[in-house]
N, C-alpha and C positions, 0 to 999 in steps of 0.2 A: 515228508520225512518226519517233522516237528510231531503231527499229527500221531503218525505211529508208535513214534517211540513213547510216548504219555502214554498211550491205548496198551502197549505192547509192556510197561512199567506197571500200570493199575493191574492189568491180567497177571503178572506175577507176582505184586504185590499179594492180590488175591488169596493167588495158591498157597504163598507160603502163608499169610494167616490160618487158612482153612489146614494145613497141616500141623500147624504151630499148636491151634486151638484142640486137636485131633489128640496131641499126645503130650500135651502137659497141661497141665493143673494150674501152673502158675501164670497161665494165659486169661483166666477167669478173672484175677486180681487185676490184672489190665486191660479187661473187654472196654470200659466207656471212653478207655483216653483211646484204644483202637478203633472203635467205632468213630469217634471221633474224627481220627486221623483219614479213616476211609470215606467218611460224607466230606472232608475234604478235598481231597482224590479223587471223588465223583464229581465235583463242584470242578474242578480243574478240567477234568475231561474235558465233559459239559463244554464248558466256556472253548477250548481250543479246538475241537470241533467245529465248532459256529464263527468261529474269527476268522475271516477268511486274509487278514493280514498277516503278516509272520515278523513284525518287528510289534506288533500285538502282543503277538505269542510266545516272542523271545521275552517281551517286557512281562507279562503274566507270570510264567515260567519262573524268572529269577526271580519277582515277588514273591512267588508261592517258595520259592527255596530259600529266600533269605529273612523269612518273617522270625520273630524274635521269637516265638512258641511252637516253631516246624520244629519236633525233634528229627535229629540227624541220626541216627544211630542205625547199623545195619542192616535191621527189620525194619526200618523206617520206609514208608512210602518215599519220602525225599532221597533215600540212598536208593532206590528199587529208579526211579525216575533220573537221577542222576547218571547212573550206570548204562539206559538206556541211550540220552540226551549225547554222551560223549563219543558214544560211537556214529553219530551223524558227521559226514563228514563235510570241511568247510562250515563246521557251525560255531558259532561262540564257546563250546562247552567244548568240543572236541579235543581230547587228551589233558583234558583241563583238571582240577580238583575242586571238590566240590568247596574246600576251604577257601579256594582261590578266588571263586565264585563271590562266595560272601563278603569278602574282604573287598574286592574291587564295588560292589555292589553298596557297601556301607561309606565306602571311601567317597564315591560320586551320587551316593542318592542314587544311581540307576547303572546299566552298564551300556557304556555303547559298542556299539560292535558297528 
């Protein structure tokens, strides 16, 4: 489940950049921190594919959402992957908010579930 939702978050992360870039202008002004954020994206994939653990995956996951330079904002990969992640059900994130996330997460250094 873990595995899809990230896969299932990147592919529409995707789309809306490729629409975003499609029909405005002021997408151009923000290609390197996008790019960016998507070799990140693909860096997460990557790694959760291959982790055949899931408190790995959980631990990866909330690192990758709760690093001090992830923007949050609602084209954000981390909102695109968040959105995904809560609709697992039985999971750490499920019906959760993503602010809730990072707060428990800075609070403990990690989150346990």
């Amino acid at each position: 489940h873990i595995t899809n939702a990230v896969n299932q978050a990147f592919e529409n992360y995707q789309q809306h950049q490729l629409k975003a870039s499609a029909g405005c202008f002021g997408f151009f002004g923000q290609s390197q921190n996008k790019s960016k954020e998507m070799q990140e994206g693909e860096k997460l994939c990557a790694s959760i594919q291959t982790e055949p653990d899931v408190e790995n995956k959980i631990t990866a996951i909330n690192h990758f959402l709760t690093q001090n330079n992830q923007p949050v904002s609602r084209d954000s990969f981390a909102s695109f992957l968040f959105s995904e992640l809560r609709l697992i059900p039985e999971s750490p994130w499920e019906n959760s908010e993503l602010e809730e996330v990072i707060q428990r997460y800075h609070r403990n250094d990690s989150v346990p579930y």
